[in-house]
C-alpha positions in Angstrom: 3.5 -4.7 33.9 2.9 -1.9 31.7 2.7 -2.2 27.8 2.6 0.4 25.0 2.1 -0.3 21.8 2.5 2.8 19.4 1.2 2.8 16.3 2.8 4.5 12.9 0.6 7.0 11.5 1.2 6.8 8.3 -2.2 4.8 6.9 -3.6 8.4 8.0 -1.4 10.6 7.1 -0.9 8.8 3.5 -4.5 8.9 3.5 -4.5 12.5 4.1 -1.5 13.0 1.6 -2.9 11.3 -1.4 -6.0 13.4 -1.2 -5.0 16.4 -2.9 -2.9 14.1 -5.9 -4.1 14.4 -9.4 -6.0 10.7 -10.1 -3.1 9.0 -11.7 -1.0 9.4 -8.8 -3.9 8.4 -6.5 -4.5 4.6 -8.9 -1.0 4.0 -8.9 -1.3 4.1 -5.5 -4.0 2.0 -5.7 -2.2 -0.1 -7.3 0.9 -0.2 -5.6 -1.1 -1.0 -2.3 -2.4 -3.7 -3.7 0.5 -5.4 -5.5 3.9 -4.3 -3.1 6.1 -3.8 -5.6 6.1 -3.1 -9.3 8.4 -1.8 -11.8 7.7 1.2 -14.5 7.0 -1.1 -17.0 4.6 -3.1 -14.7 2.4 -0.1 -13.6 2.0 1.0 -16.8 0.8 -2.6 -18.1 -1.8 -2.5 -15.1 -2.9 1.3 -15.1 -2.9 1.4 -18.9 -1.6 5.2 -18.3 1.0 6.7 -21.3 4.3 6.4 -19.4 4.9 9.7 -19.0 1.9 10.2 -16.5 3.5 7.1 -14.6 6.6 8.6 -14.2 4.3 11.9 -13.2 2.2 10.2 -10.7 5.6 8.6 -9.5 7.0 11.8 -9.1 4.1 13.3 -6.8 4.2 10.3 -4.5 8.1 10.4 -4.5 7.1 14.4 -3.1 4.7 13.6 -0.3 7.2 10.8 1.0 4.6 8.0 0.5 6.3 5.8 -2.7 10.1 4.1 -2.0 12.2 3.4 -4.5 14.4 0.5 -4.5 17.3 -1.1 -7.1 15.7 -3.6 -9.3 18.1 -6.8 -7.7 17.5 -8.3 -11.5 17.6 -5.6 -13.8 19.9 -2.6 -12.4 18.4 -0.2 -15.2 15.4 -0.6 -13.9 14.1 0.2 -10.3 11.3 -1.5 -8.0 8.7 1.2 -6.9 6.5 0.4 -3.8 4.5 2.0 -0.7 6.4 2.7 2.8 5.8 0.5 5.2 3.3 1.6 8.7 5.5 0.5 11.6 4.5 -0.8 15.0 6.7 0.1 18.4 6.1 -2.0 21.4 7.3 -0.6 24.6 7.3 -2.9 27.9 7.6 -1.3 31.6 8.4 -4.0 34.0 
């Protein structure tokens, strides 16, 4: 029996992505990584960044495909921001 197991790039390739981000996208990052998911109002309480250079830094990760952005299941006005998730194939040859 053969296994593959194939591994998401995207811990690299975020790594890679975030690189060139001004530094209030790259602690909202930082942030998000560490936390799953906020709201807005949340990362601004943590990063203690005005909100418009949230919603910036949001923005710029929004561009390089790295942040997701989900309905708020409690608050419709609002919406949930986190980090896509690295995904893990498994392939099996008998």
């Amino acid at each position: 029996m053969i296994v593959f197991v194939v591994h998401d790039t995207t811990v690299v390739s975020d790594a890679r992505k975030i690189e060139h981000l001004p530094p209030s996208a790259k602690l909202v990052y930082a942030i998000l990584k560490a936390n799953r998911q906020m709201t807005q109002k949340d990362l601004i309480r943590e990063t203690y960044l005005p909100p418009r250079t949230v919603r910036y830094a949001l923005s710029r990760l929004k561009q390089e495909n790295i942040l997701v952005e989900r309905l708020h299941i409690t608050d419709a006005r609002q919406s949930l921001y986190g980090l896509r998730q690295a995904r893990t194939a498994m392939v099996v040859e008998a």
